[in-house]
C-alpha positions in Angstrom: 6.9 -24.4 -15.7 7.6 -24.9 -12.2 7.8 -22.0 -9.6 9.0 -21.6 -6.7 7.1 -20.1 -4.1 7.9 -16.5 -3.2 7.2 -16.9 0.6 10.7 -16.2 3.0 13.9 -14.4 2.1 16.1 -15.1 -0.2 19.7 -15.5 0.8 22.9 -12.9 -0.9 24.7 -14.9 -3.3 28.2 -16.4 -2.2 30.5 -13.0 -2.4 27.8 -10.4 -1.8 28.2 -10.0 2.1 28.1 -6.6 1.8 25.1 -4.0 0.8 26.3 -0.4 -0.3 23.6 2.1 0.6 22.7 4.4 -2.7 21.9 7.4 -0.4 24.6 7.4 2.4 27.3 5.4 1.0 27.6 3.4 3.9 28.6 -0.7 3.4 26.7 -2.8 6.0 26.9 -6.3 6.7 24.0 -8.2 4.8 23.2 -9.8 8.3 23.0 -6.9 10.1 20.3 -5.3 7.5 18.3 -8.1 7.3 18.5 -7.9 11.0 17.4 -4.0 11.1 14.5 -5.1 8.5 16.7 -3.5 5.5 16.6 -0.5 7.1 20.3 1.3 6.8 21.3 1.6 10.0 23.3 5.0 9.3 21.1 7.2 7.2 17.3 5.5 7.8 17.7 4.4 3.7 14.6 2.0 3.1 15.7 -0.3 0.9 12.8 -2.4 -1.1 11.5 -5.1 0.2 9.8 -8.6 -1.9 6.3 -9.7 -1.3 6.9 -12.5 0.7 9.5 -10.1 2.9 6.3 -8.2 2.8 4.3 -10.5 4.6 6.6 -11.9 7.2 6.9 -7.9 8.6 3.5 -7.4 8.6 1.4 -10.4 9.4 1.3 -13.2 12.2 3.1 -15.7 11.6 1.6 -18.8 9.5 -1.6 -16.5 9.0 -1.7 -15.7 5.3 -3.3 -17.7 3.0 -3.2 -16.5 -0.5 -5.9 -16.9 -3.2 -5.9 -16.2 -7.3 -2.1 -17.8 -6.9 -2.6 -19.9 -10.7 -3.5 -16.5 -12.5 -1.4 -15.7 -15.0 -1.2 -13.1 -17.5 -1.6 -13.7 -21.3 -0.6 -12.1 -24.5 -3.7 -10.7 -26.1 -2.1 -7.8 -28.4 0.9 -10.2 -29.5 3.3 -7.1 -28.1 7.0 -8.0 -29.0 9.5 -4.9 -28.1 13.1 -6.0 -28.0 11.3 -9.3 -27.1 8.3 -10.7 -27.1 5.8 -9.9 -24.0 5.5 -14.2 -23.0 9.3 -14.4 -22.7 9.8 -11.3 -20.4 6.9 -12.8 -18.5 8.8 -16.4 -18.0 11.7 -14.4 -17.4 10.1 -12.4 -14.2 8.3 -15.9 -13.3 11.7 -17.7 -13.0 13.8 -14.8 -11.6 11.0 -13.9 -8.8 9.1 -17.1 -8.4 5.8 -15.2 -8.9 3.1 -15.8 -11.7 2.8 -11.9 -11.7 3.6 -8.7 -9.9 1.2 -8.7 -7.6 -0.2 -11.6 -4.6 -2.8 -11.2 -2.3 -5.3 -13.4 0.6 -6.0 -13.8 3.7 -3.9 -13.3 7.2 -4.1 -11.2 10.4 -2.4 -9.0 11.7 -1.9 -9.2 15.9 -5.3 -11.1 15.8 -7.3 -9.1 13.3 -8.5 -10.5 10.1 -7.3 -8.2 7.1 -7.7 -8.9 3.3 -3.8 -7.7 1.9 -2.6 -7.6 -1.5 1.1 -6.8 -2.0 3.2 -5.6 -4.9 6.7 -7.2 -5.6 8.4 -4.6 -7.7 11.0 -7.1 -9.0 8.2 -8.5 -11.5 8.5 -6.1 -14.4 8.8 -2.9 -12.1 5.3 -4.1 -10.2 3.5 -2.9 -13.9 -0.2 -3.2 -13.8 -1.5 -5.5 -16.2 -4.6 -7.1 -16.4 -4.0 -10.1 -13.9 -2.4 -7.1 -11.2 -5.8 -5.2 -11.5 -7.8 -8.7 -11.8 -6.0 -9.7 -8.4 -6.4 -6.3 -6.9 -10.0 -5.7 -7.4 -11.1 -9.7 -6.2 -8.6 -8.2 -3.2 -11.4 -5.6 -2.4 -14.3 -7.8 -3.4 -13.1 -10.1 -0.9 -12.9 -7.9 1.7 -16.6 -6.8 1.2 -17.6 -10.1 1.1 -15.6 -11.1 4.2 -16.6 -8.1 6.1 -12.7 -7.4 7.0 -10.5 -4.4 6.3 -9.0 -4.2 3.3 -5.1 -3.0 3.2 -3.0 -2.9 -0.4 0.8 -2.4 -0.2 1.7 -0.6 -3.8 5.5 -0.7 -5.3 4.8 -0.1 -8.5 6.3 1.8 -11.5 2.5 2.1 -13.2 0.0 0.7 -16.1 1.8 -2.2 -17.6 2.6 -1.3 -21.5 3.0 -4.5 -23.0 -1.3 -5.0 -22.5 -2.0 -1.7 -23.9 -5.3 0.0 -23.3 -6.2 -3.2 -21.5 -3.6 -2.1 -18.7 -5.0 1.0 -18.7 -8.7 -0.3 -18.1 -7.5 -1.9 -14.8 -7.5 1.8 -13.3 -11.2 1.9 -13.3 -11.4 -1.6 -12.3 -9.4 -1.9 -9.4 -11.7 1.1 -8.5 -14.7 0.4 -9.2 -15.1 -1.9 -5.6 -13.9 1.0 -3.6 -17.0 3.2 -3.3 -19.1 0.0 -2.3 -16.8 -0.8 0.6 -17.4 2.9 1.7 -20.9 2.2 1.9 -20.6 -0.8 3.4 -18.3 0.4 6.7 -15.0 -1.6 5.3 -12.1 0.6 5.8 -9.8 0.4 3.6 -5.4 1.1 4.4 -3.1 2.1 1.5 0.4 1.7 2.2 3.1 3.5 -0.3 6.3 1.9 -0.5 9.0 3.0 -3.0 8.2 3.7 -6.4 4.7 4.1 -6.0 3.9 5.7 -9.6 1.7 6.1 -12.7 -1.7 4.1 -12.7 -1.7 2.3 -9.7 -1.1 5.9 -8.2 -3.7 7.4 -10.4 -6.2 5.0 -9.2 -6.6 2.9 -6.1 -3.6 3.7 -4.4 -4.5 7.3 -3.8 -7.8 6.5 -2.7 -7.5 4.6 0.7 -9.2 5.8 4.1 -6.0 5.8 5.6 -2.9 6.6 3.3 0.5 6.0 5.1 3.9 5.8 2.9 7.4 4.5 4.3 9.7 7.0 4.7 12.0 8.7 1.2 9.2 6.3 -0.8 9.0 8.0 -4.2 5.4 8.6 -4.6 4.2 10.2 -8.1 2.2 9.9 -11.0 5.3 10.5 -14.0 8.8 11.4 -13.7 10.3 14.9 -11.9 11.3 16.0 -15.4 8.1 15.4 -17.3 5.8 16.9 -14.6 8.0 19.6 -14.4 7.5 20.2 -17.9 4.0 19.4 -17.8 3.4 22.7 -15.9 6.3 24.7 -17.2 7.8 25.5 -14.1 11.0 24.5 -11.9 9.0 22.3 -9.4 11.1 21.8 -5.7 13.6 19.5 -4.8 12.1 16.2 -3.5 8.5 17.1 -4.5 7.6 13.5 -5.0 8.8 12.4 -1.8 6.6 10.9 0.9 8.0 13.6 3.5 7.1 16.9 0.8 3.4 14.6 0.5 3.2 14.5 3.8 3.5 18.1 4.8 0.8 18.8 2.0 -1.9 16.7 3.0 -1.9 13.7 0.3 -0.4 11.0 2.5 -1.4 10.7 6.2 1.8 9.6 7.9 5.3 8.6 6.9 6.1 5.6 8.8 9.3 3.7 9.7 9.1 -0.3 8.7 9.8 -1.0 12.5 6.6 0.4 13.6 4.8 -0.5 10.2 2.7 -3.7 11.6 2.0 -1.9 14.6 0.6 1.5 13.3 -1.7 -0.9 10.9 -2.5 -3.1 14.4 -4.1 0.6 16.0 -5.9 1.5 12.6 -7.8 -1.8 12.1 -8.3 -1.0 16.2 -9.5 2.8 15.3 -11.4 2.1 12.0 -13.5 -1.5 12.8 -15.8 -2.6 10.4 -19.6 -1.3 10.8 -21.8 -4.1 12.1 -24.6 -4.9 9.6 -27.8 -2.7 10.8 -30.7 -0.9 9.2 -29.2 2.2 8.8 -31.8 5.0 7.0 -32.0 5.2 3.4 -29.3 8.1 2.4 -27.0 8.0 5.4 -23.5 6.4 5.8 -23.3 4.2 8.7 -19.6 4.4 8.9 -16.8 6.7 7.9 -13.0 7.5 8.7 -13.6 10.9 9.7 -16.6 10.5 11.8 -14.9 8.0 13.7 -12.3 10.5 14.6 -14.9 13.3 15.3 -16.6 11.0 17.4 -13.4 9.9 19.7 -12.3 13.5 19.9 -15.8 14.7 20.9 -15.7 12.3 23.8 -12.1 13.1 24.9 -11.9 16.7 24.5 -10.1 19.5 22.3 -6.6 17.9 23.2 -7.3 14.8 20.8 -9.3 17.0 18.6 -6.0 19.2 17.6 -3.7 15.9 18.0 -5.6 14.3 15.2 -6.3 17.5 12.8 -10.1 18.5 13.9 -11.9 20.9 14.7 -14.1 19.8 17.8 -16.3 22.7 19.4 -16.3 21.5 23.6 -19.7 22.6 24.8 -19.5 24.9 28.4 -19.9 23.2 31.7 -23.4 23.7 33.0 -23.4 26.8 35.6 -23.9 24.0 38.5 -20.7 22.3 37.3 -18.6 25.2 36.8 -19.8 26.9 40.6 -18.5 23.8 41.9 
């Protein structure tokens, strides 16, 4: 079967000029969202964006190259729901153009080498199956290998079912790499887009250096009404948002799609990879926070409270201060 390739964007089909905006209301002009990055221009709505939409926002322009792109999943339980698992497989292959939910390679962004993977949602809700997790831990593998930062894009709606246990399996092995690029100084970025849910939440996702989300993402691990009855209490309005995250310390920063590719462009500037020296058996030669410590140390208190630490500033020597 031939597919297409999922690079570019697709145009509306031929009486579809118009986008309604599920949280506003608002109709705007398809040309004028694609224009604003699919941004609504009234209430700040992100809507979801494909994988290759994905890569054109983020990356320099002809600078991806993408690996593992043959992989594609197989049927190993023989799982047939109201259809069998192969035909809603062909079905996301011919509606998407992609072998499976997630891609991934090589590019740069504003110079910079970077490893990316990226979910596309539109295959079977972005579910986690065994080529996802296959694709997402040679992702990280590669970027240890490479010696480049590592960043992951997640829209996903969790572990796919249709594999079982076997989907569930890919939770420990997309994050089995991650420790060993920790030791190694490669900084990994974790980017939340809406959903961002169930497994792929429960493992990797969570687990970046840096975690930013785009703004009103819905970031969780099950659904508002089954956590909330998981603790049996009436849990807040909007707890799963990135914003309520945010305020509480699990995501780093909410960021708007316009300023998306640069925010990434300072953290690969902020979090380099550590160059390969002897370092002394036990120590870590690299590490997210004492990167910050360090630049705040060397700047003064001021940066020290702008980026969340503590920095003691040592007195001015009695010379200094009678001058």
């Amino acid at each position: 079967m031939k597919i297409r390739l999922p690079f570019g964007r697709r145009p509306a089909p031929a009486g579809e000029a118009w986008t309604k905006c599920p949280r506003c209301e608002t109709q705007t002009f398809n040309r004028q969202l694609e224009k604003n990055l699919r941004v609504c221009p009234t209430c700040n709505h992100h809507f979801r964006l494909t994988a290759g939409e994905r890569i054109d926002l983020l990356l320099d322009p002809g600078s991806f190259v993408e690996r593992d792109a043959g992989l594609e999943s197989g049927d190993p339980l023989g799982f047939v729901d109201q259809k069998p698992y192969p035909e809603r497989l062909e079905t996301s292959q011919v509606r998407t153009g992609l072998r499976d939910a997630v891609i991934w390679g090589l590019g740069s962004i504003e110079g910079q080498r970077v490893v990316i993977g990226l979910f596309d949602f539109r295959f079977m809700g972005g579910s986690m199956g065994s080529v996802v997790g296959e694709k997402v831990a040679r992702c990280f593998e590669a970027a240890l290998a490479e010696r480049v930062p590592a960043i992951i894009v997640s829209a996903s709606g969790g572990a796919r079912m249709q594999e079982g246990t076997l989907s569930l399996l890919q939770l420990a092995k997309t994050t089995a790499p991650l420790p060993r690029l920790d030791d190694a100084g490669v900084p990994f970025i974790s980017v939340l887009t809406d959903p961002t849910t169930g497994g792929v939440l429960a493992s990797f996702a969570s687990l970046g250096d840096v975690i930013l989300a785009e703004p009103g993402a819905l970031i969780g691990f099950a659904g508002a009404r089954v956590a909330s009855g998981t603790v049996g209490e009436e849990l807040p309005e909007g707890f799963q948002s990135a914003e309520f995250l945010l305020e509480r310390g699990f995501v780093d920063a909410v960021v708007n799609r316009s300023e998306l590719r640069a925010t990434l462009a300072r953290l690969l500037r902020l979090l380099p990879v550590s160059s390969l020296v002897d370092a002394p058996a036990g120590s870590r030669s690299w590490g997210p926070i004492g990167v910050l410590s360090g630049f705040a140390e060397r700047l003064g208190g001021a940066v020290g409270d702008q980026i969340g630490i503590d920095v003691e500033v040592p007195p001015l020597p009695a010379a200094e201060v009678e001058r």
